[in-house]
Structures are given as structure tokens and as C-alpha cells.
C-alpha positions in Angstrom: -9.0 -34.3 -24.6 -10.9 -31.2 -25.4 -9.4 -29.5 -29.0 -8.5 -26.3 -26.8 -6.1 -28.5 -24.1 -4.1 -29.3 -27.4 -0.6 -27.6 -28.4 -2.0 -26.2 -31.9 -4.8 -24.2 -30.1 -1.6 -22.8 -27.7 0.7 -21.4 -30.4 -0.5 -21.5 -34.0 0.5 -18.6 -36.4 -3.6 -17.2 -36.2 -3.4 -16.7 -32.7 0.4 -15.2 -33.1 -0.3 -12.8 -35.4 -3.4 -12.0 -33.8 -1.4 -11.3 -30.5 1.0 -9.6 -32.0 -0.7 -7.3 -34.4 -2.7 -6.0 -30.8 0.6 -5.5 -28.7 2.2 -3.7 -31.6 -1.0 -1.7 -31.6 -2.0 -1.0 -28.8 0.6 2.0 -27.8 -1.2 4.0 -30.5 -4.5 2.7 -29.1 -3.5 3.6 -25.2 -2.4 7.1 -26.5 -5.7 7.7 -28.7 -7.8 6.8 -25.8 -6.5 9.2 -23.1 -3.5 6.9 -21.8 -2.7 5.5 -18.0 -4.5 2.2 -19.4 -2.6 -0.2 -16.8 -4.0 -3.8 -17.1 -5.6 -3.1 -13.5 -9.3 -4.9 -12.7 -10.6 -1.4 -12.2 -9.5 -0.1 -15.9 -12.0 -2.4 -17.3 -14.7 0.2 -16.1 -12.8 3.0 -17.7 -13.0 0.6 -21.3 -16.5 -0.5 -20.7 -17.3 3.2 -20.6 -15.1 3.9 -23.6 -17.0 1.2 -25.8 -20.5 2.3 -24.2 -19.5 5.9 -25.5 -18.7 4.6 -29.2 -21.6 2.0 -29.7 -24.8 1.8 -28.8 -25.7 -1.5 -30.3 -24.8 -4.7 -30.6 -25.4 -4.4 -34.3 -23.1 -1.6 -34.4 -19.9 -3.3 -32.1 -20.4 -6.4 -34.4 -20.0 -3.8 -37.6 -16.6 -2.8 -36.1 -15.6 -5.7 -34.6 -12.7 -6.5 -36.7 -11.5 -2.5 -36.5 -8.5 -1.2 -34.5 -11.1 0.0 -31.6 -12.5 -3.5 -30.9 -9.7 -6.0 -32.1 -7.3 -4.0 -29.3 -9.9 -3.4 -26.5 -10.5 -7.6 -26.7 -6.8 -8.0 -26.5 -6.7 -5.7 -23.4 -9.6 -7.3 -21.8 -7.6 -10.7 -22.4 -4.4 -9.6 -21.0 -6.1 -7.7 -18.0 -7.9 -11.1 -17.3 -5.0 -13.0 -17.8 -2.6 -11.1 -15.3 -5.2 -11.8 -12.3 -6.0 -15.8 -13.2 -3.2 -17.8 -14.6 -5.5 -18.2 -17.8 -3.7 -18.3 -21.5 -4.8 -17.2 -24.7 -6.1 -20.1 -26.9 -7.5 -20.2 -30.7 -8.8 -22.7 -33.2 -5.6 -22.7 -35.4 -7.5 -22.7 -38.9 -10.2 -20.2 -40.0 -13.6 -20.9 -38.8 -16.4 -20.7 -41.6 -17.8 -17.4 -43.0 -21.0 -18.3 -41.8 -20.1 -19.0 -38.4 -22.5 -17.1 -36.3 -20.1 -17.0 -33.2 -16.4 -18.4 -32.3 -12.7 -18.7 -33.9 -11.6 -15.6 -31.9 -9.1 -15.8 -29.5 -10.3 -17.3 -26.5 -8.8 -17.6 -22.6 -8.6 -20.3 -20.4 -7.1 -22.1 -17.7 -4.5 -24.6 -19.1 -4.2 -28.3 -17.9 -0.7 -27.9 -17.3 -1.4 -25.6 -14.3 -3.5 -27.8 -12.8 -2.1 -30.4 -9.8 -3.3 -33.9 -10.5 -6.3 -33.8 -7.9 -7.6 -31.1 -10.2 -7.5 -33.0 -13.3 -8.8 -36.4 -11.7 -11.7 -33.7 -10.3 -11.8 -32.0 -14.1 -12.4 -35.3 -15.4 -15.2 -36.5 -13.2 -16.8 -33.5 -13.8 -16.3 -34.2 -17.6 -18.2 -37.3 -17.5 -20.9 -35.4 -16.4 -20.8 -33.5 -18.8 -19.5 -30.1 -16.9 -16.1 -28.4 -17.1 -15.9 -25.7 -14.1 -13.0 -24.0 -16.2 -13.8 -20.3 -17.1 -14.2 -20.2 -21.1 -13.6 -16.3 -22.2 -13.5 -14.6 -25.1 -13.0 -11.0 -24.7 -14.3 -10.1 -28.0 -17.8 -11.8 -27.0 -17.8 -10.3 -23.4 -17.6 -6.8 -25.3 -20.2 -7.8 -27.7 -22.6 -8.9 -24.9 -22.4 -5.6 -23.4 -24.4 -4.7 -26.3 -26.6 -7.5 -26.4 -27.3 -7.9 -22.7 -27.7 -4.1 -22.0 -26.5 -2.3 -19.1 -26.3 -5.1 -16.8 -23.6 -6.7 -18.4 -19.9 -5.7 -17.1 -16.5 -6.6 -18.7 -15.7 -7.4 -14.8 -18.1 -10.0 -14.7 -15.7 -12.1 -16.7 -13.5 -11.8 -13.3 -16.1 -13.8 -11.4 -16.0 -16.9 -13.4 -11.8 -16.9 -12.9 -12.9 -16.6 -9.1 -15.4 -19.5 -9.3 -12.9 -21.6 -10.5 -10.0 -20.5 -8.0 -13.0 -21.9 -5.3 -13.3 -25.3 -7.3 -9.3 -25.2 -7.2 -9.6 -24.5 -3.4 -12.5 -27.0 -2.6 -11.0 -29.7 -4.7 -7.9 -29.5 -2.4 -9.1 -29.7 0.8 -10.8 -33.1 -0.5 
């Protein structure tokens, strides 16, 4: 079983406070960045241009990415993901290493429990070679790629992988 699938990456107090330090936030944040911010597909455009309007590097988003700005605009990013796919918030459940170039932030995926048991017996196939067609997301890396990718990277792209898998889920039942 992969460490994410388990019940201390689903509710562990670094991934509680984190969630709830953004929600209790993020009224201020809506208010300070021109409010209506709904949790619909097409507001991630309206944050994409927000960020794209604050940084214009990756170095600089990675500066900031602990700050109010960043830490709430992942956790939107999440939760606007999140209404359209069934996915769930997941996190390692102790601090990662200082010198981690990448990972321990809160990450989304599809849960196992969702899942009929054709999908797993499909998941697990797939598994043994090695591939897991479940979407992976971590909203504070999608908004960091923006930066690192240019232009040509959206925060709706993250949509398509949820869709991709919502085809598996579709092929794998008419098996």
C-alpha cells in the first residue's frame, strides 16, 4: 500500500492545521483580492492572473511560498479541484527534511475508498507495472510551475489529469 492510501496521510494534525489555518484565512484573502472567488473551474484563471501579476519568477513564488498569498491561493486551488473530482487532501504526517528540494506539502488525490473493487483489481495491475493512473496534485507545485514552465502552464491543466482518470474509471467499467 502506497504511504499516501494510509489513515495518517488522511488526518494528521500537519495537514489539520494546515487546512485550517487557510479556511480561517482565506475570508481576509477573498476580500484583499477583489472578492466573488467561488471555487468555480473558471476562477482558477482569475487566480492564475492574480499570481502572474505578483511574481514573475519561479525564484520569486518559491521566496513567498510559505506567505499568506501562496499558502491560501494552494488551498483554493485544492478545494476548487477537489469540488469537481472526488479527490481529498493528503500529507506526509511528519516534517519532511530542510533540504528537501520538493514535497511534504499538502497534496490531492483520489482515495481507495472511492474506488469499486474492479477499479482497485485494475489499480493494482497497473501497479505491478509500475503505473498508478491516479491524478497526484499538489496545488502549491502547480503554482510554482507556472513560474517554472512559463506561460504555457495553467492551474486548469491540473483539471485534465482528474478527467483522465474519470476515463480510466469509465473504461475500467465497461471491462
Amino acid at each position: 500500500m502506497n504511504p499516501i492510501d494510509t489513515p495518517e496521510w488522511a488526518d494528521n494534525p500537519r495537514l489539520n492545521t494546515w487546512l485550517a489555518a487557510q479556511r480561517e484565512a482565506f475570508p481576509l484573502w477573498a476580500e484583499e483580492h477583489g472578492g466573488g472567488w467561488d471555487f468555480t473551474i473558471d476562477s482558477l484563471d482569475r487566480l492564475e492572473a492574480l499570481l502572474r501579476e505578483r511574481f514573475a519568477t519561479w525564484e520569486e513564488a518559491r521566496a513567498a511560498a510559505d506567505g499568506p498569498l501562496l499558502s491560501v491561493a494552494a488551498w483554493y486551488l485544492g478545494e476548487t479541484l477537489i469540488r469537481g473530482s472526488g479527490a481529498e487532501w493528503r500529507c506526509v504526517p511528519t516534517e519532511p527534511p530542510a533540504d528537501l528540494p520538493a514535497g511534504g506539502k499538502p497534496i490531492l488525490i483520489i482515495p481507495l475508498e472511492t474506488m469499486t473493487d474492479r477499479e482497485l483489481a485494475a489499480l493494482e495491475r497497473e501497479a505491478k507495472r509500475g503505473d498508478d493512473p491516479r491524478p497526484y496534485v499538489e496545488p502549491a507545485g502547480e503554482i510554482s510551475s507556472m513560474f517554472a514552465v512559463g506561460p504555457d502552464h495553467r492551474l486548469r491543466d491540473a483539471l485534465e489529469w482528474f478527467e483522465d482518470f474519470a476515463q480510466w474509471r469509465v473504461r475500467v467499467a465497461r471491462r
